[in-house]
N, C-alpha and C positions, 0 to 999 in steps of 0.2 A: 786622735779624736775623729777624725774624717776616715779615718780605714773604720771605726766603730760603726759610725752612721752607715758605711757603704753594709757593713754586716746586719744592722738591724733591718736595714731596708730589706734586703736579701731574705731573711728570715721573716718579713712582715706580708712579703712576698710569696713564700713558700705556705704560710699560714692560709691568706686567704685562697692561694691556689688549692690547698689541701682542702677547703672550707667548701670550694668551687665542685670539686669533685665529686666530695660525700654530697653535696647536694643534688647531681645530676643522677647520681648511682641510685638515690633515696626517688627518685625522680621517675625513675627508669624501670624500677623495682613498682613504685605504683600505678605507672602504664603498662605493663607487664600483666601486674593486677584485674585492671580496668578491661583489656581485654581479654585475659584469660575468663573472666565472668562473663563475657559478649556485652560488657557495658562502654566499648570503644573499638570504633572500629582500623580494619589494617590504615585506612586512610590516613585515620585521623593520628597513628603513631606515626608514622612516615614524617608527614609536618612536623610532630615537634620534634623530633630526632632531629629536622633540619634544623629546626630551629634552634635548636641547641648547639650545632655546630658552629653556627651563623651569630650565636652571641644576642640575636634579636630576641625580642618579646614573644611570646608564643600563643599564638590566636589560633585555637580550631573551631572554624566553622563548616558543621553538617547539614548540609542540604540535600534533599531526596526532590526528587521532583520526575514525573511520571507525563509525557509529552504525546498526545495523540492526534494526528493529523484528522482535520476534517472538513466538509463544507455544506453548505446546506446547496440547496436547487440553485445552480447558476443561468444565469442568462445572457444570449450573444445582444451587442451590443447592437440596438438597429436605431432608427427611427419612428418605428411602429412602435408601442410598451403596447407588451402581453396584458393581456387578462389582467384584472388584480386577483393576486396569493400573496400566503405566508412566503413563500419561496423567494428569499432576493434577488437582485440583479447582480450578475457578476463584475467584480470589481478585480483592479488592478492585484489586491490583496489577497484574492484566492486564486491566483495562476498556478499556483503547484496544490493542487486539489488532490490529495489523498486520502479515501473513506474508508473508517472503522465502523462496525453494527456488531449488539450485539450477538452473541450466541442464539439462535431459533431457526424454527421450521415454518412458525406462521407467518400468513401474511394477509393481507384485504385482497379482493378479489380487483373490488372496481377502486381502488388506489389504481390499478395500471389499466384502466376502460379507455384509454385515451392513448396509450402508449402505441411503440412502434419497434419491432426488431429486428434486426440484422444479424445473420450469422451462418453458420454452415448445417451440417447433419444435424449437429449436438442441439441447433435450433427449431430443426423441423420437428421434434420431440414435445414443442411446446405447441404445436399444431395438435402432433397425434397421439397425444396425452389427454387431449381436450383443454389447458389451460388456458387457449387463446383461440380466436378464429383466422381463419388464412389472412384475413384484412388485415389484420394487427402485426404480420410474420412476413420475412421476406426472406428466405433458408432456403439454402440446398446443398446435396452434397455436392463436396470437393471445391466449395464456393473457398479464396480465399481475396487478402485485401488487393489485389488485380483486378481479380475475375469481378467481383462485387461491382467495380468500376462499369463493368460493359456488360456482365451478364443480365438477359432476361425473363421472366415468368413466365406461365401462359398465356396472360394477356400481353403479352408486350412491356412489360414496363420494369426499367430497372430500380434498383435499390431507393433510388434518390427521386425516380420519377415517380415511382407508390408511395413515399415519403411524401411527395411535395403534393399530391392530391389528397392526403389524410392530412396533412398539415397538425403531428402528433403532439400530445405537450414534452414525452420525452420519446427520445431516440436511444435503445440501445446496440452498440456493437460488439459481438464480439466475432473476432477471427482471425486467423494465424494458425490454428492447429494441424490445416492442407499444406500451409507452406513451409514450415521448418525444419521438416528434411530435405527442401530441395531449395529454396527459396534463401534468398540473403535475410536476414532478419533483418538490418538496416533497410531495404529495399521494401519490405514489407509494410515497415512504421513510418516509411514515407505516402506509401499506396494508404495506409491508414488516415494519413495525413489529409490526403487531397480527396478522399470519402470525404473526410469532418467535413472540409471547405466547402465540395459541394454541398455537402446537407447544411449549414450555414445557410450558403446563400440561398436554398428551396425551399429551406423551414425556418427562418429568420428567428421564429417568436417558439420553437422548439429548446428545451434544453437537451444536449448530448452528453451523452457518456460512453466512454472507451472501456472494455469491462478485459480481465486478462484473460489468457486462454487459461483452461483447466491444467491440471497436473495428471500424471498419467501413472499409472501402478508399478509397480518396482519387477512384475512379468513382464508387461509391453517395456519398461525402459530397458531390460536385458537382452531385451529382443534388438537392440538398437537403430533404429528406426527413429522413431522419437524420444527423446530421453526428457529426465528433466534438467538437465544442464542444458539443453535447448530452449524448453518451454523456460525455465528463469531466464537466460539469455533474451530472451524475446520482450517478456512481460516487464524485464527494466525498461529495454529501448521506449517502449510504448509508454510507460511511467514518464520518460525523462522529456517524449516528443510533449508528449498529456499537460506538464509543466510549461513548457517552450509556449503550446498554445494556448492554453488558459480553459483546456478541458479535463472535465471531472474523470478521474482513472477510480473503477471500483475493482479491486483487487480480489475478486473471486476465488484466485487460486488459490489463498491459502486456507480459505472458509473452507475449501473443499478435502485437504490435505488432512492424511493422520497423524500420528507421532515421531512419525520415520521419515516424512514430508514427499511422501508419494501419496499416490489418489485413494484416498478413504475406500475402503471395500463398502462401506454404507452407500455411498452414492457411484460408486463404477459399475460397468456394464463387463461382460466379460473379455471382450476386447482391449480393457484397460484404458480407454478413452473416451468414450462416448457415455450417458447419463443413464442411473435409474430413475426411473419417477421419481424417486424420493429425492434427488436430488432437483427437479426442477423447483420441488419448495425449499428449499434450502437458497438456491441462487436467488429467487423471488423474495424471499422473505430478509436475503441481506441487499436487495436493492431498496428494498423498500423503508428497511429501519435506516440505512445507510441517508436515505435522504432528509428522512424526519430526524436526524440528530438537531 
């Protein structure tokens, strides 16, 4: 009687094992289904396969979620409050400040009546284009984030010194493109560093922006010289110092980049580095949606 029971058990066994099976196959066969139609995705088989292993209940959840870094106008923290604007004060919350803008060419004129910029050749373009007046521009060649520190104009005055007497609502810099064939790029994003600081302390009630260097054409990068394994090399450090200190990083270089992620033939000069006009609206016109998001 007891050797019976041990056989029915065995066979009662085997049953729902066999019951177990065709259910997983039946299972398996309609996930199979689901995504052979595109109505499940590889994810979402993966889980329950585990889960099927695992004996556990089978939960797929699909979440899509699309994350875009941004910040609107930040402000150094003083004891003067700027002007009143829409533009807030920066807070602890926007210290890794990463800006997207739409796609465009356009932009306001006097949106940047007020503004202030720093940067090398690529800059002096924005003088003799007619986009700005010398007072608004403070560029020259071979300027990079050293030189910027001690170089100065025909008047006398550096970077930080024609800064602090226009006292702008923004500052923009961009530079690195003189020094990354010869220059540490770490050494750079420091010299970029201690610019912000002084311009902080001269323009208190200014907001700053770090803007990345351009990318450069797939001839000048062959030429080796400047590559863009440099120019990215660079434009992280300056990303990651931009985080560290609670300044806004607007990512130009890829606004400017084709499909192949070298420098658009639309906005390159034939030297592979430096701007066409058409490009100075294109940078302008993503500083400026960049800030109105």
């Amino acid at each position: 009687m007891e050797k019976k029971k041990r056989v029915d058990g065995i066979s009662l066994a085997i049953v729902i094992l066999n019951i177990a099976i065709v259910a997983v196959l039946i299972l398996l066969v309609v996930l199979i289904y689901l995504y052979m139609t595109g109505k499940l995705e590889p994810t979402d088989v993966a889980n329950m396969e585990q889960s099927e292993q695992t004996a556990a209940a089978i939960t797929t959840t699909a979440v899509t979620t699309e994350t875009v870094e941004h910040t609107t106008e930040p402000t150094e923290a003083t004891t003067t409050a700027p002007e009143e604007t829409d533009e807030p004060e920066e807070t602890e919350e926007t210290e890794s400040s990463v800006v997207e803008a739409v796609e465009s060419d356009s932009y306001d004129e006097e949106f940047f009546a007020n503004d202030f910029f720093i940067g090398d050749s690529i800059y002096t373009g924005l003088v003799n284009y007619g986009y700005f007046p010398s007072k608004q521009v403070f560029a020259m060649i071979g300027l990079n984030p050293e030189s910027a520190l001690t170089k100065t104009d025909e008047n006398g005055l550096t970077a930080v010194t024609k800064a602090q007497e226009m006292q702008p609502k923004r500052i923009f810099i961009m530079l690195g493109s003189n020094g990354i064939a010869f220059m540490g790029n770490t050494h750079m994003a420091e010299k970029m560093k201690e610019l912000a600081t002084q311009l902080k302390e001269a323009c208190p009630d200014s907001y700053i922006y770090i803007v990345s260097i351009p990318p450069v054409t797939k001839a000048h990068d062959s030429e080796g010289q400047e590559t863009m394994v440099m120019v990215n090399g660079y434009n992280k450090l300056l990303k990651g110092m931009c985080e560290e200190e609670g300044i806004v990083f607007l990512d130009l270089c890829r606004k400017l980049q084709d499909n192949t992620g070298y420098f658009s033939a639309d906005y390159a000069e034939a030297d592979g580095m430096h701007f066409l006009g058409s490009a100075y609206k294109r940078m302008l016109s993503f500083f400026q949606k960049s800030i109105e998001l």
